[in-house]
C-alpha positions, 0 to 999 in steps of 0.5 A: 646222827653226827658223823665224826671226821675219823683220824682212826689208823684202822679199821679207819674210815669209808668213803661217804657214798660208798656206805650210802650206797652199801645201806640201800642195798643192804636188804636187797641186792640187784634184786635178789631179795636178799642181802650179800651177805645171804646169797652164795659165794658160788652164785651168779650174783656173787661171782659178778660182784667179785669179778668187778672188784677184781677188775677194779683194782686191776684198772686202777692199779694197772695190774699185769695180766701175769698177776693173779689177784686174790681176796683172801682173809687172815689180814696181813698178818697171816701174810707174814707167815704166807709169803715165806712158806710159799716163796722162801725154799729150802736153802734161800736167803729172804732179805728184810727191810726193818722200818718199824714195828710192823716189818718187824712183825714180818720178820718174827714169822719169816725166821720161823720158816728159813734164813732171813737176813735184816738187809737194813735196820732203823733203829739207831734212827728209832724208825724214823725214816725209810733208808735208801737204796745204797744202805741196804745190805742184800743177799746175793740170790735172795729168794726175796726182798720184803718191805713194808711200803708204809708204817703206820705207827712210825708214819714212814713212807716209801718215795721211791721203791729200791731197785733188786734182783730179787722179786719184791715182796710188799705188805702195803696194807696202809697205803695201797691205792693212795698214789701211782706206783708200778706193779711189775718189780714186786713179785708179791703185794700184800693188804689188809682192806681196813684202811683204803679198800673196804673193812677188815676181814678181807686182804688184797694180795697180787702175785705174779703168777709164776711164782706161786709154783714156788710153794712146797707140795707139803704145805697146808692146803689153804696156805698155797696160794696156787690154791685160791688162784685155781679157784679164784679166792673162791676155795672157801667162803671168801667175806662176800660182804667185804669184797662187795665193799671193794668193788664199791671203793674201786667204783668210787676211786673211778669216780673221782677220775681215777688213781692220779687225781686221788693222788693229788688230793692226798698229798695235799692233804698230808701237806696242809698237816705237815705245814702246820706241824712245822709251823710251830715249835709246839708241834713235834712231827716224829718222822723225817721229812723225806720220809714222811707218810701222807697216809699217818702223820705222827707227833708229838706234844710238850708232855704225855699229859698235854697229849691226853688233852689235846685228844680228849677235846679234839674227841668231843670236838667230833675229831676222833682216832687222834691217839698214837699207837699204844706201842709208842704214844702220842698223836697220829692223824691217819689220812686215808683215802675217804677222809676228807679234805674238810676233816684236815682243815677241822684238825687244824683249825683245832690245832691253831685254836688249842695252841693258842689255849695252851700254849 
């Protein structure tokens, strides 16, 4: 079997040692005689997986004790819709930060449940950049201000979050656990688990506790997340095989040193990339260099047909997932967490050679 380096925005790759040790537990976990995947959500077992994944990222992240943490399911997707129906109340304003398509997709599901005011707009800019705090037009008394902390088809990232009143509300589903930041301005966090956590089909969400009691006595049961807190993520069968791979990703973020070390890496990652990209005027790097992601590094080429080729070989060159989003085209590069630092040094290699082929 040839593994690929795996450039693919998500679901997007897994640290090495972690799928190891995922295959030799597979059949039979702690000695159960059986797989995660069989045993009860409600067992003994299965709780103490969940706890370390909970306690897991609570370390690494340096979650407060008054936030809950959940695994819950649905993406986030469903988040969009979640976090205005248990935090936007009758009257309030939520305000939204639009840096690209998948702010936009928050946005859509919030007007469907009360007033929302675009406190900022990126496309006179094509989304191409993270604005900064002072152009952003906030609503007094918002019940909340929404960004998105990284795009991933823009491959946009913010530096620094702004400062607000308002609790923050984040989706960070493609740069979660990828650099320190602090929890406590952020009354709710949001991720989809595909890109630095484990596979789809979980989604981590951090919610500082009292504002859980925001949410309607008339909403839908499964919808409340003072639902999933008061048995935690455990009101219905929770993907007790991506939990399992959670805590295995928190276990090996651990064992890396830890958050600032795997920060490090990262941005030295991502600096290789852009330092190739800027390199050469054959290269065309989309977002703005303060605003550059170190998670999804997007470019451009000559022509759509370079482009096509540049993938197609990079593809049989065992670099795969190099193809920019359908929405928009071109190239994107996504750095997670488990790619390695030898897959960026193959890409750009690969880039210098194709260059000179091409050029």
């Amino acid at each position: 079997m040839a593994r690929v380096f795996n450039f693919g925005a998500g679901p997007a790759a897994l640290p090495l040692p972690v799928l190891e040790k995922a295959k030799a537990e597979l059949l039979d976990y702690g000695g159960s005689g059986m797989s995660i995947m069989e045993m009860s959500h409600r067992s003994k077992t299965f709780n103490a997986v969940m706890q370390d994944a909970m306690s897991g990222v609570r370390k690494i992240l340096n979650v407060p004790a008054d936030y809950e943490i959940l695994f819950l399911q649905g993406g986030a997707s469903l988040q969009f819709a979640m976090a205005p129906l248990n935090l936007l109340g009758a009257g309030q304003t939520a305000d939204y930060v639009h840096t690209g398509s998948w702010a936009e997709k928050a946005i859509k599901e919030a007007r469907l449940v009360g007033a929302v005011n675009v406190a900022w707009d990126g496309k006179p800019d094509k989304y191409m950049r993270i604005p900064a705090e002072r152009e952003l037009k906030l609503t007094p008394n918002a019940a909340y201000v929404h960004i998105t902390s990284n795009e991933t088809i823009g491959g946009i990232e913010y530096k620094t979050f702004p400062k607000t009143q308002a609790p923050l509300v984040a989706d960070m589903s493609s740069d979660i656990m990828s650099h320190a930041f602090d929890v406590k301005p952020f009354g709710l966090i949001y991720a989809g688990a595909q890109k630095n956590l484990g596979p789809s089909g979980v989604v981590l969400v951090l919610i500082r506790k009292d504002l859980a009691e925001r949410a309607p006595a008339s909403l839908s049961t499964m919808l409340k997340y003072k639902t999933h807190m008061a048995e935690p993520s455990l009101y219905n069968t929770p993907n007790t095989w991506g939990i399992y791979l959670v805590k295995l990703v928190a276990e090996w973020v651990e064992s890396l040193g830890g958050l600032a070390k795997l920060q490090a890496l990262n941005e030295e990652k991502a600096a290789l990339l852009y330092k190739t990209l800027d390199g050469s005027a054959y290269w065309k790097p989309c977002a703005q260099k303060d605003s550059r992601s170190i998670m999804n590094v997007t470019w451009r080429m000559g022509s759509e047909a370079l482009e096509e080729k540049f993938v197609k070989e990079a593809t049989a060159a065992g670099l795969g997932g190099l193809k920019g989003h359908r929405s928009v085209g071109g190239l994107r590069a996504s750095i997670y967490n488990a790619v390695p630092k030898a897959a960026v040094e193959a890409l750009v290699s690969f880039m210098n050679e194709f260059e000179k082929k091409n050029g």
